[in-house]
C-alpha positions in Angstrom: 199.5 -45.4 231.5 197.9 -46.7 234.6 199.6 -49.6 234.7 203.0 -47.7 235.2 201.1 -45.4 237.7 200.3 -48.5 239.6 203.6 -49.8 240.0 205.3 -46.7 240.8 202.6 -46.4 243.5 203.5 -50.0 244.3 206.9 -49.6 244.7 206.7 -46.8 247.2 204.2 -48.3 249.2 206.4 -51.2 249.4 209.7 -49.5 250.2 208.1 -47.0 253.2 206.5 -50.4 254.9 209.5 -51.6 255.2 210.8 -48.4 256.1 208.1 -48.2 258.6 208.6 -51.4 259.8 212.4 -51.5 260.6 211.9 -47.8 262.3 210.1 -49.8 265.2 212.5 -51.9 266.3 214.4 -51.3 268.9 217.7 -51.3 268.1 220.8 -48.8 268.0 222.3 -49.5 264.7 222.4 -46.7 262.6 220.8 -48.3 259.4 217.6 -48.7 261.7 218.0 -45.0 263.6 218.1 -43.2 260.5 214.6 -44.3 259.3 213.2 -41.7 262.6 214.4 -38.7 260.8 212.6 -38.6 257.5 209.2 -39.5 259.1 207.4 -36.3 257.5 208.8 -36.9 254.1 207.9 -40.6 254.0 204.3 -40.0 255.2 203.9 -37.3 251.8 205.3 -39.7 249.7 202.8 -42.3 251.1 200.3 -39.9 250.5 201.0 -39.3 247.1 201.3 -43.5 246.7 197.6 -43.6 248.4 196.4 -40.7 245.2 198.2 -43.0 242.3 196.2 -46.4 243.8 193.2 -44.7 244.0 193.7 -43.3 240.2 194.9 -46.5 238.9 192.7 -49.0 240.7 194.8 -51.7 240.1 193.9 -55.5 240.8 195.5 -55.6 244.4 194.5 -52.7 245.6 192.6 -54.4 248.5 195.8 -55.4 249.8 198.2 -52.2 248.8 195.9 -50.0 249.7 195.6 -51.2 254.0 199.4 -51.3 254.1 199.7 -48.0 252.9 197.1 -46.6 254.8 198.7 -48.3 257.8 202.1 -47.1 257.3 200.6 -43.4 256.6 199.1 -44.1 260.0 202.1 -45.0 261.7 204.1 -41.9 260.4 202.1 -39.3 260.9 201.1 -40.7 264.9 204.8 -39.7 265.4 204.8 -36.5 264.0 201.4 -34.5 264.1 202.3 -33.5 268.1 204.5 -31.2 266.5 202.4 -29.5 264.4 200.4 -26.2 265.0 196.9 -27.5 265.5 198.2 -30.1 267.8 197.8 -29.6 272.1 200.8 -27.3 273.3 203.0 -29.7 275.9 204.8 -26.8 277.2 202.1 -23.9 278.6 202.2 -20.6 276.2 202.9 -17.2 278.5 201.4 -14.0 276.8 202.9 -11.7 279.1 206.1 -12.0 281.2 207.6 -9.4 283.6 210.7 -8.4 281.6 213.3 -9.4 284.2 211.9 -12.9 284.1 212.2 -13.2 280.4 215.0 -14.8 278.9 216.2 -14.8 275.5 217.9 -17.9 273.7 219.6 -18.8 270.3 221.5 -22.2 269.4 222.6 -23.0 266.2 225.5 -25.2 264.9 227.3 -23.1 262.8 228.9 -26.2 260.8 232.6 -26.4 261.1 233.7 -26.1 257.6 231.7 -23.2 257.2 234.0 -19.8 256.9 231.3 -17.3 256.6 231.4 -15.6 260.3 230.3 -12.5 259.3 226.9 -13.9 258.7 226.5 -15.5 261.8 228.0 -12.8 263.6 225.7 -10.1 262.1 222.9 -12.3 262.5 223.7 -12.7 266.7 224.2 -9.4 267.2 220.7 -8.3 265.4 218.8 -10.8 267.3 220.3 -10.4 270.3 219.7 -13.0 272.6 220.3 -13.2 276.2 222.5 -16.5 276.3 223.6 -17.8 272.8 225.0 -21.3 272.5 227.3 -22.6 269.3 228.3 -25.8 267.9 230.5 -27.7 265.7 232.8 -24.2 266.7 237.1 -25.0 266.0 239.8 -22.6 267.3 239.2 -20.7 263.9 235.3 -19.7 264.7 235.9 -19.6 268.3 238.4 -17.0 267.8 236.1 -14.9 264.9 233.2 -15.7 267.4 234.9 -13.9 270.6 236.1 -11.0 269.5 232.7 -10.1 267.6 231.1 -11.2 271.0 232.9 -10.9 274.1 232.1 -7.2 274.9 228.4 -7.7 274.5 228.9 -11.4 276.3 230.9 -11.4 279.5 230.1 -14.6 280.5 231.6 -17.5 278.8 232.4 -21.1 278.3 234.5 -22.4 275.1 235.5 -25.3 274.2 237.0 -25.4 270.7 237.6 -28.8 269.1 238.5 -29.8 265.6 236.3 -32.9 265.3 233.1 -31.3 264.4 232.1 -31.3 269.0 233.2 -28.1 270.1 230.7 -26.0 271.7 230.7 -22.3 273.2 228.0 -20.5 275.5 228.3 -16.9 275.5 225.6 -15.1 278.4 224.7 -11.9 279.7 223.7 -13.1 282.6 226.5 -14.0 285.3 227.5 -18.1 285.5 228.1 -18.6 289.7 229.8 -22.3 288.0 230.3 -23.9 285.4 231.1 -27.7 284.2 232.0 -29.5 281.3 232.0 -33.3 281.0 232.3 -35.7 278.5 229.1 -38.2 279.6 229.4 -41.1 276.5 233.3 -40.3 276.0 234.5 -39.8 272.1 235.2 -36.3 272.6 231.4 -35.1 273.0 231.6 -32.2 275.7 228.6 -31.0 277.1 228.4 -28.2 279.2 226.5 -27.2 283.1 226.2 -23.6 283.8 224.5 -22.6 286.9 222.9 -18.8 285.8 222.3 -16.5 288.2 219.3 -13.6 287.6 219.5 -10.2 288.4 217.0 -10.9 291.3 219.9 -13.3 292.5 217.5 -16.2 291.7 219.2 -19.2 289.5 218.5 -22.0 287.3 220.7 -24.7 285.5 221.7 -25.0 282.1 223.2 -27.9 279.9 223.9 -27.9 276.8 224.8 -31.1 274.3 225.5 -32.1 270.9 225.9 -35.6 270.8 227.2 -37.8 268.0 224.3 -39.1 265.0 223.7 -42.2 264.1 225.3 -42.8 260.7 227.9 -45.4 259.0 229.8 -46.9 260.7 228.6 -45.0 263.7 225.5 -46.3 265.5 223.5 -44.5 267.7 224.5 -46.2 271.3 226.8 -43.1 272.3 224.0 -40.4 271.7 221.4 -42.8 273.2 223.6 -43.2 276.3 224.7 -39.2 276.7 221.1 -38.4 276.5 220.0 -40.8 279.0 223.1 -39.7 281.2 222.2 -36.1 281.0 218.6 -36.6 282.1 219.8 -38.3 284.8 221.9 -35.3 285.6 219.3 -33.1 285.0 216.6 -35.0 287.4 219.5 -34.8 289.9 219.6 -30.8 289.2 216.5 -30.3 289.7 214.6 -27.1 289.1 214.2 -24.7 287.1 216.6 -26.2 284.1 216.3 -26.2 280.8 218.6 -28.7 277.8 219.4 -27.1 274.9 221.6 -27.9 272.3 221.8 -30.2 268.6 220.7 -33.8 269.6 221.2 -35.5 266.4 217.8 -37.0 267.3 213.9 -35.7 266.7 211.4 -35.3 269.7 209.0 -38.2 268.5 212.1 -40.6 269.0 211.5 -43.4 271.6 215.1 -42.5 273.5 213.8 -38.7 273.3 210.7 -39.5 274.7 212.5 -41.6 277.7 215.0 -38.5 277.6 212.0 -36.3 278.3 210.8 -38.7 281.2 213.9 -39.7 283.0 215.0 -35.9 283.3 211.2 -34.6 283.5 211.6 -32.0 281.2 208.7 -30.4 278.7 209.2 -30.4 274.9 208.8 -26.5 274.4 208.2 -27.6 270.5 205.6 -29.6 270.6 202.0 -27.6 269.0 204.2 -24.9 268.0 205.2 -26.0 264.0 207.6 -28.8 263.1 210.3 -26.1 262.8 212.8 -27.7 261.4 216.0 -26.6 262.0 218.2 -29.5 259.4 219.1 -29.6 256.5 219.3 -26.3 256.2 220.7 -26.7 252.1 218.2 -29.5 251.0 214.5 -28.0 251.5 213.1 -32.1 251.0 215.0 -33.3 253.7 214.9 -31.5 256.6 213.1 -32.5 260.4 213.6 -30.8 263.7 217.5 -31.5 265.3 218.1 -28.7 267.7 215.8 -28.7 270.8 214.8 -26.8 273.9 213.8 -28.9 276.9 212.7 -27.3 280.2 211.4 -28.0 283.8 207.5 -27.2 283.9 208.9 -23.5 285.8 209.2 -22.1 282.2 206.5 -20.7 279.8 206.9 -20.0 276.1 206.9 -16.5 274.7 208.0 -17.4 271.3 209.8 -20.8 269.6 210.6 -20.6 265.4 213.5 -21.6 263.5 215.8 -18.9 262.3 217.0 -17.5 259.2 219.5 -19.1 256.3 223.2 -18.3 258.2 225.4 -20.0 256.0 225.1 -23.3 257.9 223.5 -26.7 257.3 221.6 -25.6 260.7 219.3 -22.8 260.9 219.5 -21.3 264.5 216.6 -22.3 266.8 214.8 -19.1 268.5 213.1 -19.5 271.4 211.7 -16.6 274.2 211.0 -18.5 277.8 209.2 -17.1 281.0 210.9 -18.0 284.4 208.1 -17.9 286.9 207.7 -21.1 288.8 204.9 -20.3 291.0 203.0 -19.6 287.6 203.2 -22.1 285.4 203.8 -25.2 287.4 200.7 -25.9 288.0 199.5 -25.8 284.0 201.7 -28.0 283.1 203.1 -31.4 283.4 205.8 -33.2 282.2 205.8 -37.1 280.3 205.1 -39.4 283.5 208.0 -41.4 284.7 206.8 -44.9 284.8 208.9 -48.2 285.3 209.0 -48.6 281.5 210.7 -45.5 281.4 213.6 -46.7 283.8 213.8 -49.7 282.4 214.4 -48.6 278.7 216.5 -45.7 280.2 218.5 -49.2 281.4 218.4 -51.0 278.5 219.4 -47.7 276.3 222.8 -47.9 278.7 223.2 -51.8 278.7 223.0 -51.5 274.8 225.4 -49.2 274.6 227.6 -50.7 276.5 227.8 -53.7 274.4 230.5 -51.2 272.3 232.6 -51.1 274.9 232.2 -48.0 276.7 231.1 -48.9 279.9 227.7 -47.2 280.8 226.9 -48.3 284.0 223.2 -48.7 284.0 222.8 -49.6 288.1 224.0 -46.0 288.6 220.6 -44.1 287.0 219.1 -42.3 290.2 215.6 -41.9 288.5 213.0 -43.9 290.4 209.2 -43.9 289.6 207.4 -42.0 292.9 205.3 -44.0 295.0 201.6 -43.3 295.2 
């Protein structure tokens, strides 16, 4: 019995070191990006490998037991930041003056996906103050608008039938908006310049780029998402990103994301809250993500309810008050490595053919 214990333990060991391993190269092909998703369910399954060696006590375990123990290691330094007992990144606000409170709910309602009354009901009960959708064809545009318009007089819609469009629906006035296509391939994102009721404004973008996957690797999302933090730096403050990435916050093109554009991870210490697969409860990690300038503070961040979708919505409560929280919190330094990967991201991607032009990034590490 223990010798089958021990090779099932050594088989898993074996296959998430390698898994392990290929995650950390740098590279954009898919078969490598897809290892930085499942990093929570490799490091239990490492775990339970660890509990069968130490039960078995096989011959080798001097040498399997290090290599799981180092992979373990590796896995969970990418993920425990976005756990509850880890440091917040973005500063918690306990009490906010109700006009600088703002309300926001994303969710990709998954295209094929006919059920609109649920998502509908489900809007309307929460009732957030700007609600952005994804994967969103003529057919749930349509169903979408004329459950929401009346509440939602602000809007911008862009219905697609290849799994891209997107739809922002605010109470708060736009004074403009923009949509641009940053890596091409029929990926819109969308600017929207939102005024307050004090007149004040902030900047809004929202994105959904393409995952890596086969056949698909993961140059185009890796180039919008250094593109739009380049916009976003160029924006300046207060903005926040939200949207479906198609990538996790511990990723190393996230993390540049995060430092080209400045922006604050507003999950990180709050709860993994994983927002896909919302139909498989052993694979699912964090794809839908708020970003925001340090002017924002955190009321409240969770994942939402079962709506019908392979997305559940993301929740999340900011405070706008610059002068406040500014000075409590800071976002990943922008250091020459940053540029330079932010470069290479762009040259990479390029390689396919679509032309990023990587002398254009404005970012440029301040002087002391």
């Amino acid at each position: 019995m223990k010798t089958w214990v021990a090779r099932i333990a050594f088989v898993i060991v074996t296959v998430l070191a390698i898994a392990t391993l290929v995650s950390m190269v740098a590279a954009d092909a898919w078969w490598i990006r897809v290892f930085d998703f499942p990093r929570l369910q490799f490091a239990i399954l490492l775990g339970i490998a660890i509990v069968l060696l130490l039960v078995s006590r096989p011959r080798r375990l001097v040498i399997w037991l290090p290599v799981a123990l180092l992979a373990l290691g590796i896995q969970l330094f990418q993920i425990l930041p976005y756990f509850s007992l880890a440091p917040q990144q973005a500063v918690g606000a306990a009490t906010c003056a109700p006009a600088d409170r703002l309300h926001l709910v994303s969710l990709n309602v998954l295209q094929t996906n006919r059920d609109y009354a649920s998502t509908i009901e489900y809007v309307q009960g929460e009732s957030p103050d700007i609600f952005l959708a994804m994967e969103n064809d003529a057919e749930w545009t349509n169903a979408l608008s004329g459950a929401l318009d009346a509440q939602y007089p602000y809007s911008v819609k862009i219905p697609q039938p290849n799994t891209y469009g997107m739809a922002l629906w605010s109470r708060l006035p736009f004074a403009e908006t923009e949509r641009n296509e940053l890596a091409g391939g029929g990926t819109p994102s969308i600017k929207a310049r939102v005024q307050r009721a004090d007149g004040d404004m902030f900047t809004l973008f929202a994105v959904h780029p393409r995952p890596p996957r086969p056949g698909q690797d993961s140059g185009q999302r890796d180039a919008e998402l250094i593109l739009l933090a380049d916009l976003v730096r160029e924006s300046g403050k207060p903005t926040m990103v939200v949207g479906d990435f198609n990538d996790v916050g511990w990723s190393s093109v996230t993390e540049t994301f995060q430092r080209i554009g400045q922006l604050i991870d507003a999950r990180q210490g709050r709860g993994f809250n994983a927002t896909f697969d919302a139909r498989n409860p052993l694979m699912r990690w964090p794809l839908d993500h708020v970003f925001h300038t340090d002017d924002f503070g955190v009321l409240a961040f969770s994942a939402g309810p079962d709506v019908g979708s392979d997305h559940f919505p993301l929740e999340v409560e900011l405070c706008l008050q610059s002068a406040r929280f500014e000075t409590q919190q800071q976002a990943p330094e922008l250091t020459e490595d940053a540029v330079d990967n932010a470069r290479d991201e762009l040259e990479e991607a390029s390689k396919g053919g679509d032309g990023y032009d990587a002398d254009n990034l404005i970012a440029e590490v301040p002087e002391d």
